[in-house]
PDB file of N, CA, C and O in Angstrom:
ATOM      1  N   UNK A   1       0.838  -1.172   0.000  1.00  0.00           N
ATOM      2  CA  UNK A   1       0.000   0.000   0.000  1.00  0.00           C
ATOM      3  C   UNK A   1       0.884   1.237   0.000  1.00  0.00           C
ATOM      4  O   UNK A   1       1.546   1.345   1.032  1.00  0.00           O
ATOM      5  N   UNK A   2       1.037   2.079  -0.792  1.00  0.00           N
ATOM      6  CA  UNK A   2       1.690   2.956  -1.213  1.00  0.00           C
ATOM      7  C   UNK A   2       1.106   4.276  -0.508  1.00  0.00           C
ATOM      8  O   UNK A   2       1.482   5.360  -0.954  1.00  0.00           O
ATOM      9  N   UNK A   3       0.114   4.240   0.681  1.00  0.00           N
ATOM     10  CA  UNK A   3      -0.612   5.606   1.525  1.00  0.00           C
ATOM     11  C   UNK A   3       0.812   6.929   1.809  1.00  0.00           C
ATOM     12  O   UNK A   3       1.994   6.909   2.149  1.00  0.00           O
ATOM     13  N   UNK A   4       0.336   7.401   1.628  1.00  0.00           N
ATOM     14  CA  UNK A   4       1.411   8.781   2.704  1.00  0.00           C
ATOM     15  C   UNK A   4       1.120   9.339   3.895  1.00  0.00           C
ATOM     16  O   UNK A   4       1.506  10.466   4.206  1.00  0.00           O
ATOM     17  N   UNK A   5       0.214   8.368   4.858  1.00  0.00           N
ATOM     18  CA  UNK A   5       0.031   8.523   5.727  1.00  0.00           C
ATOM     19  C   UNK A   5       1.261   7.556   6.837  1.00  0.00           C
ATOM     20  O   UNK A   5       1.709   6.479   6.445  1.00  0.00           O
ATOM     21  N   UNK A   6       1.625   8.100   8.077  1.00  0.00           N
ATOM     22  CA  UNK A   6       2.316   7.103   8.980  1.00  0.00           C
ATOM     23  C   UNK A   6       1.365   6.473   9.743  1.00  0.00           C
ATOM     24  O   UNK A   6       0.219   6.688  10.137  1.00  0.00           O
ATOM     25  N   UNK A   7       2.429   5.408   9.846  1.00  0.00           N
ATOM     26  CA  UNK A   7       1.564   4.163  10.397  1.00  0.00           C
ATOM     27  C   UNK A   7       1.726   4.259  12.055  1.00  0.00           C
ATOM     28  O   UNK A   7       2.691   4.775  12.618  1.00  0.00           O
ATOM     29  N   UNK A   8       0.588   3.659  12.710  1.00  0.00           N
ATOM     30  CA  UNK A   8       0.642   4.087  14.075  1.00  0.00           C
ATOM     31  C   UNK A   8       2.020   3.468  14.589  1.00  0.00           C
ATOM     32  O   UNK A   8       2.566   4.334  15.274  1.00  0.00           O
ATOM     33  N   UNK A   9       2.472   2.796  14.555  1.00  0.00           N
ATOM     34  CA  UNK A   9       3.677   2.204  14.877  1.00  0.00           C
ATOM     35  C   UNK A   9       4.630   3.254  14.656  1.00  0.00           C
ATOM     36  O   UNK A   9       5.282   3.378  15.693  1.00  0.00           O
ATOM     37  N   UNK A  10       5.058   4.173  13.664  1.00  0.00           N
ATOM     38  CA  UNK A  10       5.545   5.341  13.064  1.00  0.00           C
ATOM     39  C   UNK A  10       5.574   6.284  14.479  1.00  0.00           C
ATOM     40  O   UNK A  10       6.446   6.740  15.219  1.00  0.00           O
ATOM     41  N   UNK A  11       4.193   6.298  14.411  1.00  0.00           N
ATOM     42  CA  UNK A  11       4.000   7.662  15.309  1.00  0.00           C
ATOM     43  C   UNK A  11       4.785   7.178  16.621  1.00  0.00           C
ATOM     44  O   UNK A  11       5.522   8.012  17.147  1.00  0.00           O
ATOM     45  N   UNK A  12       4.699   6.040  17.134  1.00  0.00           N
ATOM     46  CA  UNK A  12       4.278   5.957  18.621  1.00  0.00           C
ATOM     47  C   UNK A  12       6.102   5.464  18.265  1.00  0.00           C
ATOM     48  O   UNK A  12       6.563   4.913  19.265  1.00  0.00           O
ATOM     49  N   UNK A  13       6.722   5.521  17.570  1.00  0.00           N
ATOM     50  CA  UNK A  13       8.063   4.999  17.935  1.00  0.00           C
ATOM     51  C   UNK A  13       8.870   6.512  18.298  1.00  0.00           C
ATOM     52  O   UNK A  13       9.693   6.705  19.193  1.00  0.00           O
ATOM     53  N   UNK A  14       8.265   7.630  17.149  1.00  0.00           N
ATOM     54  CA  UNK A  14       8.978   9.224  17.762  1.00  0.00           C
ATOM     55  C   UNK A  14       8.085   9.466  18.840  1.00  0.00           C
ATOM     56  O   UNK A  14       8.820  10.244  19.449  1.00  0.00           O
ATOM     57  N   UNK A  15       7.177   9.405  19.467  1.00  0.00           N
ATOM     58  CA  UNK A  15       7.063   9.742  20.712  1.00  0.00           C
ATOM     59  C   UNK A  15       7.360   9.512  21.757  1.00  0.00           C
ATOM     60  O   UNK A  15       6.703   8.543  22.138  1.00  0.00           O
ATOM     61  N   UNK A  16       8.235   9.980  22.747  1.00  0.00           N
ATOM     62  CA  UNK A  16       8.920   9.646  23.546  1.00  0.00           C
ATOM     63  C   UNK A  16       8.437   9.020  25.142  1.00  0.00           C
ATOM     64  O   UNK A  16       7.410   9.597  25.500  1.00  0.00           O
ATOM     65  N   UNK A  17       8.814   8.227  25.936  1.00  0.00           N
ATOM     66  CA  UNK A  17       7.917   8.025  26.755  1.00  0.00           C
ATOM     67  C   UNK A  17       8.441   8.309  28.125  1.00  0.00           C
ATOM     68  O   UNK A  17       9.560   7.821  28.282  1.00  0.00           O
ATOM     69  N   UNK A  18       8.074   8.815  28.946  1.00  0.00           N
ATOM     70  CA  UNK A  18       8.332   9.584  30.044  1.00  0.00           C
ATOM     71  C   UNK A  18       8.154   8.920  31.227  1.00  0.00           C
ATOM     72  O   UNK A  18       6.929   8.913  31.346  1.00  0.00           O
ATOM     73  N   UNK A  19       8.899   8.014  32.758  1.00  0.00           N
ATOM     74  CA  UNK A  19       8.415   7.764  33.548  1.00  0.00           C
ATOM     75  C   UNK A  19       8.825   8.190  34.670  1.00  0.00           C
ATOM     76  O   UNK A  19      10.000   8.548  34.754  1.00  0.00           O
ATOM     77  N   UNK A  20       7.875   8.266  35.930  1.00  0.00           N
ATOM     78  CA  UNK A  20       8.584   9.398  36.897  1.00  0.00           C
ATOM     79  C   UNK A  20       7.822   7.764  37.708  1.00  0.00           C
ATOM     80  O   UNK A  20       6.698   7.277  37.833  1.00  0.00           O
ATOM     81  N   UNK A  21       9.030   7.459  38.035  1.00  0.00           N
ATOM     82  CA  UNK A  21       9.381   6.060  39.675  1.00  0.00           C
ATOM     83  C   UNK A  21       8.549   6.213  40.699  1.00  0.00           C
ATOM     84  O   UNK A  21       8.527   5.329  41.556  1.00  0.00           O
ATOM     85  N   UNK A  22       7.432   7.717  40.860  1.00  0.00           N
ATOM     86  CA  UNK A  22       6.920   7.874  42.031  1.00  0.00           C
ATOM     87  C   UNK A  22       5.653   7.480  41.587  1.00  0.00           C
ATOM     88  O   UNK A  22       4.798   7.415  42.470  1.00  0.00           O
ATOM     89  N   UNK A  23       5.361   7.240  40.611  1.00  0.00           N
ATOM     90  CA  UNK A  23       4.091   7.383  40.124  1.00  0.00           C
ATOM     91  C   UNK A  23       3.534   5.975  40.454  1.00  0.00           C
ATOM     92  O   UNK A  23       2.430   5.891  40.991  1.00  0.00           O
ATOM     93  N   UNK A  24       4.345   4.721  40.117  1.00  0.00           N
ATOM     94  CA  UNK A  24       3.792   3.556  40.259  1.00  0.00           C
ATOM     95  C   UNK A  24       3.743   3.563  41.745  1.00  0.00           C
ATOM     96  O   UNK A  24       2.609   3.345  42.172  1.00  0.00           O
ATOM     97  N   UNK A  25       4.708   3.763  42.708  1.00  0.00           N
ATOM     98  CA  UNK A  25       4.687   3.810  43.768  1.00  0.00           C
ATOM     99  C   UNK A  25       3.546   4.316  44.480  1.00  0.00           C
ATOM    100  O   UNK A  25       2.937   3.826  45.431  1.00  0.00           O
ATOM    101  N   UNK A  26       3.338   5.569  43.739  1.00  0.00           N
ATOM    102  CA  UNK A  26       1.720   6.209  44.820  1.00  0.00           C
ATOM    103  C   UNK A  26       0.857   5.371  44.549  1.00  0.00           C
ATOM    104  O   UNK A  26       0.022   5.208  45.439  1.00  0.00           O
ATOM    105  N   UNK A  27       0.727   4.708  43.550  1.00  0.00           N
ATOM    106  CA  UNK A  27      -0.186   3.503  42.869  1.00  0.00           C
ATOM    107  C   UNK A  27      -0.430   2.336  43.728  1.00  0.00           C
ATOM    108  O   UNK A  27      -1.571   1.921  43.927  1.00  0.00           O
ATOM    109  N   UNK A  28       0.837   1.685  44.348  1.00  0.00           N
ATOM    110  CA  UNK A  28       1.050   0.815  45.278  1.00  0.00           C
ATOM    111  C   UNK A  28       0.580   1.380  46.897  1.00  0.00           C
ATOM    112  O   UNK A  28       0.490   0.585  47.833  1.00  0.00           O
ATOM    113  N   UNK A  29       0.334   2.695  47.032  1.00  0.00           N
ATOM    114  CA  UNK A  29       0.342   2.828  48.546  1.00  0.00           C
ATOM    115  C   UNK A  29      -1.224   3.142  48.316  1.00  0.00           C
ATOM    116  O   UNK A  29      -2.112   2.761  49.079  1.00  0.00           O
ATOM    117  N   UNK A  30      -1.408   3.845  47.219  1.00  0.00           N
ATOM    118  CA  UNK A  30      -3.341   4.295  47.155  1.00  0.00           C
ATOM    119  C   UNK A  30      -3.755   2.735  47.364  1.00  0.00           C
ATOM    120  O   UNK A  30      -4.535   2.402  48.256  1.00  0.00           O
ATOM    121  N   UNK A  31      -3.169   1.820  46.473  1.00  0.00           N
ATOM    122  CA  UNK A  31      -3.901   0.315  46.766  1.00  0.00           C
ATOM    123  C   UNK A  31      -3.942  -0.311  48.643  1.00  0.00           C
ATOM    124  O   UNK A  31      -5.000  -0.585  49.211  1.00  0.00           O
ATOM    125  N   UNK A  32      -2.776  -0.402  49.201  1.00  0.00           N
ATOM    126  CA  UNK A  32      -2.602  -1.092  50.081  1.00  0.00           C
ATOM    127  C   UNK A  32      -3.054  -0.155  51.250  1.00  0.00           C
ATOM    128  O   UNK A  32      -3.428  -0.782  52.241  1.00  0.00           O
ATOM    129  N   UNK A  33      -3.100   1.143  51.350  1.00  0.00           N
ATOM    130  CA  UNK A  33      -4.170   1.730  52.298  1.00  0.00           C
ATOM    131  C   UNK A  33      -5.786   1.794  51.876  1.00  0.00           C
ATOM    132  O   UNK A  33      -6.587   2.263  52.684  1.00  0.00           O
ATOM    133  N   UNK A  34      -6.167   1.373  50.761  1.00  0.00           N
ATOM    134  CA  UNK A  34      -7.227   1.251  50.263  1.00  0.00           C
ATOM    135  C   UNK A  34      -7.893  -0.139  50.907  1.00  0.00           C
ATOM    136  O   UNK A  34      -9.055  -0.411  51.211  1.00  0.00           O
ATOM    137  N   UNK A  35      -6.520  -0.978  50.989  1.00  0.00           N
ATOM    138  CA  UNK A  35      -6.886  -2.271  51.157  1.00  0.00           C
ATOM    139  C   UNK A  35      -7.451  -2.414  52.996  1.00  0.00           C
ATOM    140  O   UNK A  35      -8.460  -2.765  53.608  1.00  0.00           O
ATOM    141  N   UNK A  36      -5.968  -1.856  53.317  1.00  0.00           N
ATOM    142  CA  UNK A  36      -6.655  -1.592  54.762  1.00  0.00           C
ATOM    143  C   UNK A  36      -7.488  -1.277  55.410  1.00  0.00           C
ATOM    144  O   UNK A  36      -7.735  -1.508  56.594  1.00  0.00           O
ATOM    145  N   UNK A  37      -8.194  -0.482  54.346  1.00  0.00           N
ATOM    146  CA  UNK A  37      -9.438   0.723  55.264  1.00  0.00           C
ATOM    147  C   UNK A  37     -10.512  -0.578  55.046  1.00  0.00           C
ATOM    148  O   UNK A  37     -11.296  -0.978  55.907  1.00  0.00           O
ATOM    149  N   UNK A  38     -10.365  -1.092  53.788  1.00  0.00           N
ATOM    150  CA  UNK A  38     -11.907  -1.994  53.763  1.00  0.00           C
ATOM    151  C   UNK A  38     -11.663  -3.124  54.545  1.00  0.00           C
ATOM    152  O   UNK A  38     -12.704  -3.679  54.896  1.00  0.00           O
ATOM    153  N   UNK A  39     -10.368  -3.783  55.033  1.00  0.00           N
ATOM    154  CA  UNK A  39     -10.369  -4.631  56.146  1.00  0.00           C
ATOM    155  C   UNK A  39     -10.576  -3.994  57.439  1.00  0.00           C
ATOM    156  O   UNK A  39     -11.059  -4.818  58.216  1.00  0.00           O
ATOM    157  N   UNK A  40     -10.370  -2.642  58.077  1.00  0.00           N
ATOM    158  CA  UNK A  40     -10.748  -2.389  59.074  1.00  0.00           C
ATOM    159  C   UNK A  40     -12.113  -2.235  58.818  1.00  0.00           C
ATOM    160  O   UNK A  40     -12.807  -2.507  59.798  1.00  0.00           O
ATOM    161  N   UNK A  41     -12.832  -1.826  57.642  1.00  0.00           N
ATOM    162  CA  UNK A  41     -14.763  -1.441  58.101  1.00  0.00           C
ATOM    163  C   UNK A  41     -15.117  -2.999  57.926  1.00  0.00           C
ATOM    164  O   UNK A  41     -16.314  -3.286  57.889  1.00  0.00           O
ATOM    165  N   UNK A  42     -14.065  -4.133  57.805  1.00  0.00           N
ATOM    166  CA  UNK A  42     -15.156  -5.579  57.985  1.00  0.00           C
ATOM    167  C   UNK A  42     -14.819  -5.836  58.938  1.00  0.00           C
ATOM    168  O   UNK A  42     -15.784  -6.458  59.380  1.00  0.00           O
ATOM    169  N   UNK A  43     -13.759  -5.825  60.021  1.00  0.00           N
ATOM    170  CA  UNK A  43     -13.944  -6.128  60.886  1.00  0.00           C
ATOM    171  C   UNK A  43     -14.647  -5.264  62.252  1.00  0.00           C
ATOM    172  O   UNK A  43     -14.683  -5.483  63.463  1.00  0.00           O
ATOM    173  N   UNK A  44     -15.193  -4.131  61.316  1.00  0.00           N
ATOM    174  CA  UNK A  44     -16.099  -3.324  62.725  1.00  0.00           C
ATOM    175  C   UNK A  44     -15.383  -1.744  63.082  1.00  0.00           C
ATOM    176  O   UNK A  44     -15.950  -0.741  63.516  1.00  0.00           O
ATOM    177  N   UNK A  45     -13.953  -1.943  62.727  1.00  0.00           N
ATOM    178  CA  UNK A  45     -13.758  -0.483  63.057  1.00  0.00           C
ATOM    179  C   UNK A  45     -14.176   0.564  62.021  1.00  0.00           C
ATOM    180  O   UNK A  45     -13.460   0.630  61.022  1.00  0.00           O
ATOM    181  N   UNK A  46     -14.745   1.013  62.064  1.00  0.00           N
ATOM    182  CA  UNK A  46     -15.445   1.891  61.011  1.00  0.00           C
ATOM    183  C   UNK A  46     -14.433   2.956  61.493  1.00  0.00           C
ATOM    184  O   UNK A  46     -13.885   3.550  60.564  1.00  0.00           O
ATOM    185  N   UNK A  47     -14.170   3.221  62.374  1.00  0.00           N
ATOM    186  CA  UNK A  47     -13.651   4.937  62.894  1.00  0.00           C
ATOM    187  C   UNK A  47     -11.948   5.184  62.485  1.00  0.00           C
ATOM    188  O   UNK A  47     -11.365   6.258  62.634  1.00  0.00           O
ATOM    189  N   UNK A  48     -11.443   4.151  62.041  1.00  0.00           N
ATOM    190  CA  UNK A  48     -10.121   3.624  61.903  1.00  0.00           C
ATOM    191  C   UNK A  48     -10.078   3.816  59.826  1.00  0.00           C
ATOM    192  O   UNK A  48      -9.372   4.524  59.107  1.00  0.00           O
ATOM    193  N   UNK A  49     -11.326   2.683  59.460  1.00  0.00           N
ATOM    194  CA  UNK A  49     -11.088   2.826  57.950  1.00  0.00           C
ATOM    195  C   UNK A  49     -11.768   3.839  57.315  1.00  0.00           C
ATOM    196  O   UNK A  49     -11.658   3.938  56.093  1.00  0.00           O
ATOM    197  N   UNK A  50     -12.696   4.883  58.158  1.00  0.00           N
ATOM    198  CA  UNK A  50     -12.956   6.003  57.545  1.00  0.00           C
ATOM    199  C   UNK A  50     -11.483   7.159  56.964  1.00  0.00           C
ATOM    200  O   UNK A  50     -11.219   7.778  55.933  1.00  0.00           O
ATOM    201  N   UNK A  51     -10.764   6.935  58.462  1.00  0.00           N
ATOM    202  CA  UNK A  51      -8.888   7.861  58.265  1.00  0.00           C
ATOM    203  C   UNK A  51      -8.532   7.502  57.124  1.00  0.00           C
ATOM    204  O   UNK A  51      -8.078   8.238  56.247  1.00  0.00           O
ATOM    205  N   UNK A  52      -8.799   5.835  57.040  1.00  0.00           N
ATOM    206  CA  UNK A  52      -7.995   5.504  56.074  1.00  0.00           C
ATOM    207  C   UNK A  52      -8.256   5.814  54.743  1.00  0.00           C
ATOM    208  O   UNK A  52      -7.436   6.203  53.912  1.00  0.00           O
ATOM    209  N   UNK A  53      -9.496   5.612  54.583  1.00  0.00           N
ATOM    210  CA  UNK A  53     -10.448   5.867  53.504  1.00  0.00           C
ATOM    211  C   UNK A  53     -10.054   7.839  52.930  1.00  0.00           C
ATOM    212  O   UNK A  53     -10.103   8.272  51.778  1.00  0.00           O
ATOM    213  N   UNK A  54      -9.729   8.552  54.098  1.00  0.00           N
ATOM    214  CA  UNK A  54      -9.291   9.854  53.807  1.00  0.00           C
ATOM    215  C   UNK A  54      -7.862  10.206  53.255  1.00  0.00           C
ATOM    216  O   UNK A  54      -7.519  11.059  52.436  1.00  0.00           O
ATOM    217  N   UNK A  55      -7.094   9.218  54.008  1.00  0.00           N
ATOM    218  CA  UNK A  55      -5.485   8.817  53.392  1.00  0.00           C
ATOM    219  C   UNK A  55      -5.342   8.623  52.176  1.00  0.00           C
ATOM    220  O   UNK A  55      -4.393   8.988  51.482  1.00  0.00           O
ATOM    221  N   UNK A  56      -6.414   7.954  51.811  1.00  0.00           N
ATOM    222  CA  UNK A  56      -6.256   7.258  50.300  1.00  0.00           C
ATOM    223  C   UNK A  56      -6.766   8.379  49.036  1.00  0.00           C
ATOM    224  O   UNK A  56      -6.406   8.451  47.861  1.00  0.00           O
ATOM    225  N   UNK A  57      -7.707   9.160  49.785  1.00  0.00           N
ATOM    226  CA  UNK A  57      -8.214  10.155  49.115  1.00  0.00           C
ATOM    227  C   UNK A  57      -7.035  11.240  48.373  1.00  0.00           C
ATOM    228  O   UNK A  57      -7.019  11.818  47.287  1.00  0.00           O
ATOM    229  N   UNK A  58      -6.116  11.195  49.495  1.00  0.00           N
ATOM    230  CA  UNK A  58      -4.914  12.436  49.617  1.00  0.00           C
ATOM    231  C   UNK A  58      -3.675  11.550  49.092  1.00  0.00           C
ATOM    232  O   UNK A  58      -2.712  12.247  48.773  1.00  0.00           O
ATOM    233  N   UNK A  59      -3.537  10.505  48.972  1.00  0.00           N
ATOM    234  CA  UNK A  59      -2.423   9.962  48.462  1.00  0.00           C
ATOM    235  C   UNK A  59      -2.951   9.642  46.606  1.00  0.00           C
ATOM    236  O   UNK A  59      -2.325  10.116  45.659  1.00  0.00           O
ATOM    237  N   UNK A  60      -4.294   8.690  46.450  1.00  0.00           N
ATOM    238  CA  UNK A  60      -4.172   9.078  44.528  1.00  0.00           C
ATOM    239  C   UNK A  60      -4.476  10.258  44.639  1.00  0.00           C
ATOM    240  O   UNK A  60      -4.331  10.683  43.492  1.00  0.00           O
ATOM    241  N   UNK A  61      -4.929  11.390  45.495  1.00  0.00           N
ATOM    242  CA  UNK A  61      -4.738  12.997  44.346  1.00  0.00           C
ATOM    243  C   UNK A  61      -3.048  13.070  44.624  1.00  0.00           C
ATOM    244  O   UNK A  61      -2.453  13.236  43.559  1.00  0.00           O
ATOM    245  N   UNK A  62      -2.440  13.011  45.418  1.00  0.00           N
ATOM    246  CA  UNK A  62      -1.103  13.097  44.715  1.00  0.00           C
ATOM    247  C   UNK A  62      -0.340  12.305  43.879  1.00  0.00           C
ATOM    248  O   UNK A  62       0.433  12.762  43.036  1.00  0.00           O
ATOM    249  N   UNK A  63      -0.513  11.254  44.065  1.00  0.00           N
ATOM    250  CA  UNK A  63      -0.367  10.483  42.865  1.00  0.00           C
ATOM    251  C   UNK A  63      -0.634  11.106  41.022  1.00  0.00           C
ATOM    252  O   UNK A  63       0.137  11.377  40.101  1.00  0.00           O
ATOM    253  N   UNK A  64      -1.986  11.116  41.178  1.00  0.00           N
ATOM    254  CA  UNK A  64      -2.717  11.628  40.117  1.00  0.00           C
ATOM    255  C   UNK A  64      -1.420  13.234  40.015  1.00  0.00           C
ATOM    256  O   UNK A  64      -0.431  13.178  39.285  1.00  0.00           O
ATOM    257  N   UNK A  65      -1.648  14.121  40.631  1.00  0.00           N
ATOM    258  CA  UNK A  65      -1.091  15.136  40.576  1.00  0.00           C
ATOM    259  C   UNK A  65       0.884  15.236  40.248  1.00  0.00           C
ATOM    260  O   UNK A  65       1.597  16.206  39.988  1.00  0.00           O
ATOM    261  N   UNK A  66       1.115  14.176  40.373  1.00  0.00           N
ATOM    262  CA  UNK A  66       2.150  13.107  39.756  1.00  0.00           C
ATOM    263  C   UNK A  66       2.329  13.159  38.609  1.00  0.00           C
ATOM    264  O   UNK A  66       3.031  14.000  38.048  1.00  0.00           O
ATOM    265  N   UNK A  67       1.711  12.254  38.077  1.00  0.00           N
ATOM    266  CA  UNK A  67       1.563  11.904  36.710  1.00  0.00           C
ATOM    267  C   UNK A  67       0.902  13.511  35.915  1.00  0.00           C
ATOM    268  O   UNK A  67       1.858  13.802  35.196  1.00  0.00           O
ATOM    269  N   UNK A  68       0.014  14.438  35.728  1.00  0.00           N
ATOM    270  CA  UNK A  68      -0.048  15.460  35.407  1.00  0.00           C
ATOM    271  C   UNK A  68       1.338  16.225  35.493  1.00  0.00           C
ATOM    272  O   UNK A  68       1.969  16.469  34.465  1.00  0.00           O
ATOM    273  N   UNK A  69       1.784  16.589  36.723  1.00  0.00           N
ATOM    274  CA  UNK A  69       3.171  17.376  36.968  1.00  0.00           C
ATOM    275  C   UNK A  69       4.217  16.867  35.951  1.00  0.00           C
ATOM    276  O   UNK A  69       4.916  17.638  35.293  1.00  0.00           O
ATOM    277  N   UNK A  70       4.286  15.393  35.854  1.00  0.00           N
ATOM    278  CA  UNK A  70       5.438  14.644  35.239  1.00  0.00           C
ATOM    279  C   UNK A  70       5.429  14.968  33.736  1.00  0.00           C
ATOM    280  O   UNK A  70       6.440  15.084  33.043  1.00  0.00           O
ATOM    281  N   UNK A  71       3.804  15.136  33.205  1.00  0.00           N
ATOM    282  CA  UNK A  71       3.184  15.899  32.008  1.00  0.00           C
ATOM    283  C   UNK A  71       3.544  17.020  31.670  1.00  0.00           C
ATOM    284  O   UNK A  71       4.143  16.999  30.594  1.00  0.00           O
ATOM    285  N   UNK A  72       3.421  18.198  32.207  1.00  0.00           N
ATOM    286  CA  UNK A  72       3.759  19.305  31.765  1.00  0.00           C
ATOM    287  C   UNK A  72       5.189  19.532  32.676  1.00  0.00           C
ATOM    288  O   UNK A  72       5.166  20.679  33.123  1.00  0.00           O
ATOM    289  N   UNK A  73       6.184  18.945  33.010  1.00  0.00           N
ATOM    290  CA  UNK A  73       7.311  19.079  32.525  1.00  0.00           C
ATOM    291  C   UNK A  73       7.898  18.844  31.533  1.00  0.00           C
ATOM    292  O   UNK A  73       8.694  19.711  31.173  1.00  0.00           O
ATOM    293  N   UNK A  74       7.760  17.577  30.667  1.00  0.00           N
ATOM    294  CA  UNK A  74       8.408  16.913  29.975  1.00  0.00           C
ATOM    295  C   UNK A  74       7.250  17.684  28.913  1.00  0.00           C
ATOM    296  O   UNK A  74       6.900  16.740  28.205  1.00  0.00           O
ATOM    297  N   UNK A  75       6.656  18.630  28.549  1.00  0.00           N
ATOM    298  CA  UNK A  75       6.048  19.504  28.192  1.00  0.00           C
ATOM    299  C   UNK A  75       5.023  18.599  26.993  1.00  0.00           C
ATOM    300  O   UNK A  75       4.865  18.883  25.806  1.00  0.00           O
ATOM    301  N   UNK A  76       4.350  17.306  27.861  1.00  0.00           N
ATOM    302  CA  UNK A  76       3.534  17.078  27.257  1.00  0.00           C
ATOM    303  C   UNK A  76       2.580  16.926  27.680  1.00  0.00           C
ATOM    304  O   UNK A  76       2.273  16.165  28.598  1.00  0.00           O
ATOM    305  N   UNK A  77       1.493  18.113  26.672  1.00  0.00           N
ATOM    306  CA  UNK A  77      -0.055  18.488  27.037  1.00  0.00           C
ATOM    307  C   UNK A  77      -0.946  17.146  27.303  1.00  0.00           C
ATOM    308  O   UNK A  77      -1.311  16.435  26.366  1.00  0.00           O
ATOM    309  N   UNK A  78      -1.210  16.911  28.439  1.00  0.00           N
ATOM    310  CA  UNK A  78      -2.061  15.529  28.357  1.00  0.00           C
ATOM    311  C   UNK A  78      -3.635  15.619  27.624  1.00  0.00           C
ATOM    312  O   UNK A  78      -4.332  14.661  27.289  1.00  0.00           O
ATOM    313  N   UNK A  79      -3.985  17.236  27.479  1.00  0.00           N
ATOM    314  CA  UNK A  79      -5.435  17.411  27.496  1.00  0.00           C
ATOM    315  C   UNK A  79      -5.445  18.295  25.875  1.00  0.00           C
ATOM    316  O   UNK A  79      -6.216  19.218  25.614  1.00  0.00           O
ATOM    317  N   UNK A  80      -4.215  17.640  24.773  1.00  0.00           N
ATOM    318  CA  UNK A  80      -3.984  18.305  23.302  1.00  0.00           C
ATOM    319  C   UNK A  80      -3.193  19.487  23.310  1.00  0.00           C
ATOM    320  O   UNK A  80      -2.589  19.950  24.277  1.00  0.00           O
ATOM    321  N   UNK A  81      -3.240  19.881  22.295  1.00  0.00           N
ATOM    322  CA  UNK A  81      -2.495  20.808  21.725  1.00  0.00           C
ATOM    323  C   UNK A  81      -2.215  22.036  22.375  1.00  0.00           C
ATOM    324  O   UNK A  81      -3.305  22.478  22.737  1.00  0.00           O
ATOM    325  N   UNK A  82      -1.113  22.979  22.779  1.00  0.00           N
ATOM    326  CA  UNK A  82      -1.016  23.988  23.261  1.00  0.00           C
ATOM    327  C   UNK A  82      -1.869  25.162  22.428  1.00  0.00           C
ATOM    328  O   UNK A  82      -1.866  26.327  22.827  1.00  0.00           O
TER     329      UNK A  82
END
């Protein structure tokens, strides 16, 4: 096929890929305090996995806020075109 279009493979080989080490990590702690809070509300402490349940709230927004930051350094628009 003779197209003059690039092939997605094309594209996605010049685009460069960016990883910031903290990111999977907040990933791993949003999970395992996530995990905790719902084992403390089965075993009854509700007053314990609500904290936790708030921890987790504040750890994926930084997380999340992670991966965005890691975005517009490496000055790529996650949300299109400048």
């Amino acid at each position: 096929m003779g197209s003059s279009e690039p092939s997605l493979e094309d594209l996605l080989q010049d685009k460069k890929r960016v990883r910031n080490p903290f990111v999977p990590v907040g990933a791993l702690i949003t999970a395992g305090v996530l995990t905790a809070g719902l084992i403390s509300f089965r075993q009854g402490n509700s007053r314990l996995g609500q904290k936790l349940m708030r921890a987790r709230v504040v750890v994926q927004g930084a997380t999340v806020a992670l991966m965005v930051g890691t975005a517009y350094y490496y000055e790529q628009n996650p949300w299109g075109s400048r």
